[in-house]
C-alpha positions in Angstrom: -6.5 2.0 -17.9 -4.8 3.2 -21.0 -1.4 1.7 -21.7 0.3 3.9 -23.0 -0.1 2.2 -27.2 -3.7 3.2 -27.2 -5.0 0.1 -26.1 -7.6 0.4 -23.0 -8.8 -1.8 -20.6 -11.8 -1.6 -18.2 -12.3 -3.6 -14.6 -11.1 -3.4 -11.5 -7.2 -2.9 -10.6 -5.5 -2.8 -7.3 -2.4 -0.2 -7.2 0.3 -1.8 -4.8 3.7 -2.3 -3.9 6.0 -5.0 -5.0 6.4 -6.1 -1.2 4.3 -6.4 1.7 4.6 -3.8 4.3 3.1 -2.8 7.4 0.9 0.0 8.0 4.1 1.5 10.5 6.7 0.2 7.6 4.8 2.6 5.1 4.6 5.8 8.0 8.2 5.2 8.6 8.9 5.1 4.4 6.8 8.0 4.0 8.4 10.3 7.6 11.6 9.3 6.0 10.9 10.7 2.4 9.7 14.0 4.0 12.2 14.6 6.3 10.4 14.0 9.4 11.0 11.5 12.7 9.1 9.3 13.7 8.8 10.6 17.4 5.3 10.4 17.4 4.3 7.0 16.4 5.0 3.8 17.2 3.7 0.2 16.6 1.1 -1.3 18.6 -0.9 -4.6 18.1 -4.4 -4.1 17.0 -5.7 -6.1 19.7 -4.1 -4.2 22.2 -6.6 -1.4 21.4 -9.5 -0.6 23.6 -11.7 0.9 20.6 -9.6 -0.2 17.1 -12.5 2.0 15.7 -15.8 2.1 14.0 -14.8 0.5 10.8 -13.3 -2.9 10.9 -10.0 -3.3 9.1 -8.6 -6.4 8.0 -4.7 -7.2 9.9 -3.4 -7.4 5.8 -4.5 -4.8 3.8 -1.8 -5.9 0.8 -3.4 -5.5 -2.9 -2.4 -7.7 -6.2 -1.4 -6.1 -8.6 -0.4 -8.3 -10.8 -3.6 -7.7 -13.4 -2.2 -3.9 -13.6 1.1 -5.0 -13.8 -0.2 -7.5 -17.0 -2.4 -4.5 -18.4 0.5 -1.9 -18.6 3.6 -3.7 -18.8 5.1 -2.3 -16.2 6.4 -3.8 -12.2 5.1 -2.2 -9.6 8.3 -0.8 -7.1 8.9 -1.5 -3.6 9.2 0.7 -0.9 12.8 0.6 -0.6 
């Protein structure tokens, strides 16, 4: 990470939000910033799933970002 006065800083940094939000709060943010509905998706509980998949994903998938946010200077935004 370079920020931005030359200094630079090596590890390990998460890239998030300044709020929690779900994984159909972010389709909806994102439909909404291009233009499109959101016809074609709807929330379901994970558990409700037959098959949730061959990968198993944690129900919060939320990141700190705090040490960025140190390491630049800067807040991260929220989705609104």
């Amino acid at each position: 990470v370079d920020n931005g006065i030359g200094a630079k800083a090596a590890g390990i940094y998460c890239m998030g939000g300044a709020e929690r939000v779900s994984r159909l709060d972010f389709a909806e943010t994102v439909a909404k910033h291009c233009g499109l509905e959101m016809t074609c998706a709807k929330g379901v509980a994970r558990s409700s799933l037959p098959n949730p998949g061959p990968v198993a994903s944690p129900p919060d998938i939320s990141m700190d970002s705090s040490k960025l946010e140190e390491a630049v200077g800067i807040k991260m935004l929220g989705l609104s």
